[in-house]
C-alpha positions in Angstrom: 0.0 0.0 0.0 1.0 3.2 -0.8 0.7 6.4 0.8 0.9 9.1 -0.6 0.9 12.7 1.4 0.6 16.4 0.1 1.8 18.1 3.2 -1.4 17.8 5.2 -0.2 15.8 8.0 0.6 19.1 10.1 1.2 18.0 13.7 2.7 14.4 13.7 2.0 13.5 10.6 6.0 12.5 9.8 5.8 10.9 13.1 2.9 8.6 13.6 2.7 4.8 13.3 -0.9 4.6 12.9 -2.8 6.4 9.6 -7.0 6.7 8.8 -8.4 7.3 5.5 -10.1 10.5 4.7 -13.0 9.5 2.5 -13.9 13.3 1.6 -10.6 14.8 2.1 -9.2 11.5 -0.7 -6.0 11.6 2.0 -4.4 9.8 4.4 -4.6 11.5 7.7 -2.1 11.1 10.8 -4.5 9.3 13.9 -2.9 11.9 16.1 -4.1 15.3 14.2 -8.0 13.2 14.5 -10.4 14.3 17.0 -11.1 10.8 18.3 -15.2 9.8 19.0 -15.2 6.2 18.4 -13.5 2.7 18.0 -14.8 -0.8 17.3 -13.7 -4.0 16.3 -14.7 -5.3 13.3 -16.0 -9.5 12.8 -11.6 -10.0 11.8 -10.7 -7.6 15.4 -9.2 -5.0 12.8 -9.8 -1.5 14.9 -12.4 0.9 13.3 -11.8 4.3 14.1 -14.5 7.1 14.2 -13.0 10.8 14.2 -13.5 14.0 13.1 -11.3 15.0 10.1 -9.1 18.1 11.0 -9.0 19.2 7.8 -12.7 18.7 6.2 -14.1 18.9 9.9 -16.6 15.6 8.5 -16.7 12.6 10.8 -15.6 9.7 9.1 -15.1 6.1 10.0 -11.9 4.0 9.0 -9.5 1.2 10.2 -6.6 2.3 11.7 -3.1 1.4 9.3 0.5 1.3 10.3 2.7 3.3 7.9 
C-alpha cells in the first residue's frame, strides 16, 4: 500500500505509526491530528476508528493502518 501525502499531515504526521483514510478529504490522515469519538472492532478484530477530520471537519469512519 501506498501512501501518498501532500503536506497535510501538520502535527505528527512525519511521526505517527498509525494512519486513517479521509474518505472526503481522498488523503491519508495522521490518527494523532483526529479528533477521536469512536473505536470498534470489526468480525476480523481490525480497529475501526471514528474521528473528526481536521481538515474537512466531516466525521468519518476507517480502520486504523501502520505506515
Amino acid at each position: 500500500m501506498k501512501f501518498i501525502s501532500t503536506g497535510n499531515m501538520k502535527t505528527y504526521g512525519e511521526y505517527s505509526p498509525i494512519v486513517v483514510f479521509c474518505e472526503k478529504c481522498s488523503e491519508w490522515v495522521a490518527e494523532a491530528d483526529t479528533k477521536f469519538v469512536s473505536i470498534e472492532e470489526d468480525f476480523q478484530g481490525k480497529d475501526l476508528l471514528t474521528y473528526i477530520c481536521p481538515y474537512c471537519k466531516s466525521s468519518q469512519k476507517s480502520y486504523r493502518v501502520g505506515k
